[in-house]
N, C-alpha and C positions, 0 to 999 in steps of 0.2 A: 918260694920262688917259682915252682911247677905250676902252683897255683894262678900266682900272677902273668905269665906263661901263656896259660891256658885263655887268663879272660882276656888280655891283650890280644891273643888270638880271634875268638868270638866274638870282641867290638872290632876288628877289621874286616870280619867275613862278614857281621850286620851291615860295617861302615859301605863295602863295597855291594850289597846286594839293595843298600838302599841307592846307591846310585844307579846301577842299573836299572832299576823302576824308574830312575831320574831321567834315564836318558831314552828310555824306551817308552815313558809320557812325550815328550819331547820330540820325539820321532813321528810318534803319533798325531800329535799338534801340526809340527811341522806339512807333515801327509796332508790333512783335511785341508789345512790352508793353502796348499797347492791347488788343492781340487776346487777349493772355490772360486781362485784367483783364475783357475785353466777355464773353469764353467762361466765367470765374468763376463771372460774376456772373448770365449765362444758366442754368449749371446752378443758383446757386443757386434763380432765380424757377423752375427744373423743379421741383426739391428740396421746393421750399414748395408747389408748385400739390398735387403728389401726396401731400404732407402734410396738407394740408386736405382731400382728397379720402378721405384715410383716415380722417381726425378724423370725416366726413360720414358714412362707411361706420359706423364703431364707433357713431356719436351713433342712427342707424338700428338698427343691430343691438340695442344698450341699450334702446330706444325697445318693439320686438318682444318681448324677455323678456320686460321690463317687464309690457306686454301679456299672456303666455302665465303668465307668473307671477300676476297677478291672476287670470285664469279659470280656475289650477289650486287657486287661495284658494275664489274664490268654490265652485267647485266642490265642494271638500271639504269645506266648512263642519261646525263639529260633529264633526271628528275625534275628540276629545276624550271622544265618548261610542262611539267605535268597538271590535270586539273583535274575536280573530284567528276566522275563522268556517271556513276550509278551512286545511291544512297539508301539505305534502310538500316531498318533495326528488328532484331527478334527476340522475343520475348520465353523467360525460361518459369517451370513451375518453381517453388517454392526450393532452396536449398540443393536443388538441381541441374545439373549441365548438360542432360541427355536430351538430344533432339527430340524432340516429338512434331508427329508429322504437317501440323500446319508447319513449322517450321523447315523442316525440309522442303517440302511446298517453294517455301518463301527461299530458299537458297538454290533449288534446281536453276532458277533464273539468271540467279548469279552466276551459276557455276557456268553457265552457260554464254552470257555476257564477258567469262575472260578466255574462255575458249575462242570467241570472236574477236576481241579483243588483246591476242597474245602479247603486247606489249606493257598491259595493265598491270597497277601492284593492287593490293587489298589492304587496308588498312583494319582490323579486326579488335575492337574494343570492348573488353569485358565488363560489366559493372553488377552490382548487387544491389539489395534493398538496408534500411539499418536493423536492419535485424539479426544478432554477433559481432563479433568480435572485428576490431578493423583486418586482423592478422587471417582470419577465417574467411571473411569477404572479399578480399585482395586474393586468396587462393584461389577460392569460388570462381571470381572473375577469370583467372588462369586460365581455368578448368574449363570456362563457356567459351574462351575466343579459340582455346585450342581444339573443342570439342567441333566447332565451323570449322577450322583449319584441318582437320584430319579428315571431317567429310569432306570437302573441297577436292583432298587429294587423291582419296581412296574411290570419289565417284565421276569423277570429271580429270584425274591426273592432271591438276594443277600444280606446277613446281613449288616445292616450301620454298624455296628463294622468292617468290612473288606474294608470298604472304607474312604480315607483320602482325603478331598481337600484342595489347599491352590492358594490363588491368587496373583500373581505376577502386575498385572497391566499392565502398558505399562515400566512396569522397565528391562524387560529380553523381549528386540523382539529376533528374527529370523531372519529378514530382514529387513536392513538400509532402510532410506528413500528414498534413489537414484534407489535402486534395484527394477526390475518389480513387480508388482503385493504386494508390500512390505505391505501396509496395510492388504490385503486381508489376506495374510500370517501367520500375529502378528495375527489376530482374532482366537485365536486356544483353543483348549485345550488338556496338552501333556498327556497321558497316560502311565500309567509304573503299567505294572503286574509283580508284589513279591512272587516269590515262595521258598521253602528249597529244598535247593543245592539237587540234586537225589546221 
């Protein structure tokens, strides 16, 4: 009977010591899945703060346009009775949009023509040769109307509201592939000064 006693004793002290490992896994589970659900839910109010902060930024940046788009309206008013008043084209080395000096040459005049001309816009068109990718030549183009429009402004303080560029690519050449000098050609950019009719 001591006996029995005894081991009835030692399976309840087992019984209850395995529970407490039971409940003390259990506790521990519990804990980490706090901490992960707290950490969640942290990133998300990050997630959000910096989402509204961008919402702030764009709502800002829209706000601006907005703004430079009305003064380039008001500005130009009467388009409508406008007519092409100067006309050229310059021509770029190979894969490249940096001025070189015949070409500045050929833009002094301009620049000079809307300084006299304060009411004039520019029409500034980039193009390429076929040579790359359409995606690469549409950039190219970018890169040479804006590269005229930055000299314009930086040597003559002609307003960017009076200047317009737009790149064609290698979509609109000049000159077939069979014709001399055809790539050299397509490397351009066409110019068209806008003035009201006198």
């Amino acid at each position: 009977m001591h006996t029995k006693i005894l081991l009835l004793a030692i399976i309840s002290v087992a019984l209850l010591l395995s529970g407490c490992a039971s409940k003390g896994y259990v506790d521990q589970k519990m804990s980490e899945m706090q901490a992960k659900v707290q950490a969640d839910v942290n990133g998300v109010k990050t997630q959000s703060a910096m989402n509204a902060e961008e919402i702030r930024k764009i709502e800002i940046l829209t706000q601006e346009l907005s703004q430079k788009t009305d003064k380039a309206l008001n500005q130009t008013k009467g388009f409508e009775n406008y007519q092409v008043i100067w006309e050229g084209t310059i021509n770029f080395d190979f894969d490249s949009y940096e001025l070189n000096q015949p070409t500045r040459d050929n833009i002094e005049g301009l620049g000079q023509k809307m300084i006299d001309n304060p009411h004039s816009i520019l029409e500034v068109a980039g193009h390429a040769d076929r040579n790359g990718s359409a995606k690469h030549n549409f950039q190219l183009g970018i890169q040479r109307a804006e590269s005229v429009k930055t000299y314009l402004t930086d040597h003559f303080g002609i307003a960017l509201y009076r200047m317009f560029t737009v790149s064609y690519g290698k979509s609109k050449p000049v000159a077939l592939p069979d014709e001399k000098n055809a790539n050299a050609r397509n490397r351009r950019v066409v110019l068209k000064l806008w003035g009201p009719l006198l």
